[in-house]
C-alpha positions as CSV (number, residue, x, y, z in Angstrom):
1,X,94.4,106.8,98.1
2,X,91.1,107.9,96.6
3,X,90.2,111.3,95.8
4,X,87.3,112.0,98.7
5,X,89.5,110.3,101.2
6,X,92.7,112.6,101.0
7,X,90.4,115.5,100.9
8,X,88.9,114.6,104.1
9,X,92.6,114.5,105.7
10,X,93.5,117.8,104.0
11,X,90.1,119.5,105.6
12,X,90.9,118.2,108.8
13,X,94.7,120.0,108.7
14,X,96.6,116.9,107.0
15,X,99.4,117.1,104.5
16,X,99.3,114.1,102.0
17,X,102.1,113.4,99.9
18,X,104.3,110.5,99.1
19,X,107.0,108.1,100.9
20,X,109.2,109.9,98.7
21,X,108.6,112.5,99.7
22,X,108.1,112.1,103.3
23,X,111.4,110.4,103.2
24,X,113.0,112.6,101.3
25,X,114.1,109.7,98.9
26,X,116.3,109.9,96.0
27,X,115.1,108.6,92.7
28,X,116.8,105.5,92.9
29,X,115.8,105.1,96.5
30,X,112.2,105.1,95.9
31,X,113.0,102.5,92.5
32,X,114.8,100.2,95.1
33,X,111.7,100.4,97.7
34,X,109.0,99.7,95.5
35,X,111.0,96.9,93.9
36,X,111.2,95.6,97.6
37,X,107.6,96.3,98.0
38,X,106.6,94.4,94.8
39,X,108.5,91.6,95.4
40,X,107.5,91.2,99.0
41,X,104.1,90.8,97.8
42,X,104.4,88.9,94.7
43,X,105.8,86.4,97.4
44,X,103.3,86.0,100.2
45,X,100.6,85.5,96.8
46,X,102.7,82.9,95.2
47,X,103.2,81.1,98.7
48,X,99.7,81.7,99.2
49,X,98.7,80.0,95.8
50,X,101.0,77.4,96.6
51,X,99.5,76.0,99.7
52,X,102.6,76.5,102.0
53,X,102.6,78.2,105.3
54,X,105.5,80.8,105.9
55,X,107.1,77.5,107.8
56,X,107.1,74.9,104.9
57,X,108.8,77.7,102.8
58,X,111.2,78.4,105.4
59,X,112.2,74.6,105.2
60,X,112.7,74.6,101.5
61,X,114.7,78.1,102.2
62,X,116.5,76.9,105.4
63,X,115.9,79.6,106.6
64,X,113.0,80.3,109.6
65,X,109.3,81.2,109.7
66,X,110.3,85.0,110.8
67,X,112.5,85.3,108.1
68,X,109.7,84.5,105.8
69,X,107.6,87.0,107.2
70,X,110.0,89.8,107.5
71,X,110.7,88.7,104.0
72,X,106.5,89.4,102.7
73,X,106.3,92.5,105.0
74,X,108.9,94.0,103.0
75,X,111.7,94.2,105.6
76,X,114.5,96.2,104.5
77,X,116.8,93.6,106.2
78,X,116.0,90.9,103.8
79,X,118.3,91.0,101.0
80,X,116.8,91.5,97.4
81,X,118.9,87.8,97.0
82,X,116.7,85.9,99.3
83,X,113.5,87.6,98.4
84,X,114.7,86.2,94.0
85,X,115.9,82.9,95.4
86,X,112.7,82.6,97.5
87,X,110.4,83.3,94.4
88,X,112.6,81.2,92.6
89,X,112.1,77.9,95.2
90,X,108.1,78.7,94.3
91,X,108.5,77.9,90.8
92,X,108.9,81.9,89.7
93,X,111.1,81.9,86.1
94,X,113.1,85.1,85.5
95,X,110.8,86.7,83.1
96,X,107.8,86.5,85.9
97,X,110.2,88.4,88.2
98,X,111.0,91.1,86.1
99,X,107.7,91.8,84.9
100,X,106.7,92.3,88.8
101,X,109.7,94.7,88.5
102,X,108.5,96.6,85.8
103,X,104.8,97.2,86.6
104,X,104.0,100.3,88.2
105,X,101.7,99.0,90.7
106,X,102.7,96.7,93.5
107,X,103.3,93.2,91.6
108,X,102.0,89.6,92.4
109,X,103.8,87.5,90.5
C-alpha cells in the first residue's frame, strides 16, 4: 500500500498493519501463506501465457475447473502438491519454482 493511501485510512480512524499481524500468525505461518500466495499466482500467469482456460488445465490435472480456480485464488484447501504438480503440467522446472519461493514479492513464475 502506498504511503498517501494508508495515511488517508489512518486519518479517517483506521489501523493498518499486516496479515500477520491481523492474524496473529506465527513466523512460519506467514512463510507458508505467502508461499501459497506466490504460487497461486505464478499459476494463473503461466496458464495465462499458456493459452489454457482454467478447464483445459483441469483436463490435463483431472481434476475440475473449480479446483483450478480455488487453486489461483490461493485457497488454503488446495494442497501445496497440487498447486507444484499443476505448475509442473505447465512446463515449470524445479528451479523456476523455487525462485517464486524465494522472492519476496508475490512470484509469477
Amino acid at each position: 500500500m502506498d504511503t498517501i493511501k494508508r495515511k488517508r485510512l489512518q486519518r479517517a480512524g483506521w489501523r493498518v498493519g499486516t496479515a500477520r499481524e491481523f492474524l496473529g500468525l506465527s513466523d512460519a505461518e506467514a512463510e507458508l501463506v505467502e508461499m501459497r500466495v506466490a504460487l497461486a499466482a505464478g499459476l494463473k500467469k503461466r496458464r495465462e501465457r499458456s493459452k489454457l482456460t482454467q478447464t483445459a488445465l483441469a483436463k490435463r490435472l483431472k481434476s475440475s475447473q473449480s479446483r483450478i480456480a480455488k487453486m489461483e485464488a490461493g485457497d488454503p484447501t488446495v494442497s501445496l502438491d497440487l498447486l507444484i504438480r499443476a505448475h509442473l503440467t505447465l512446463g515449470a522446472k524445479r528451479a523456476e519454482i523455487g525462485r517464486a519461493l524465494t522472492r519476496s514479492e508475490v512470484a509469477a513464475v
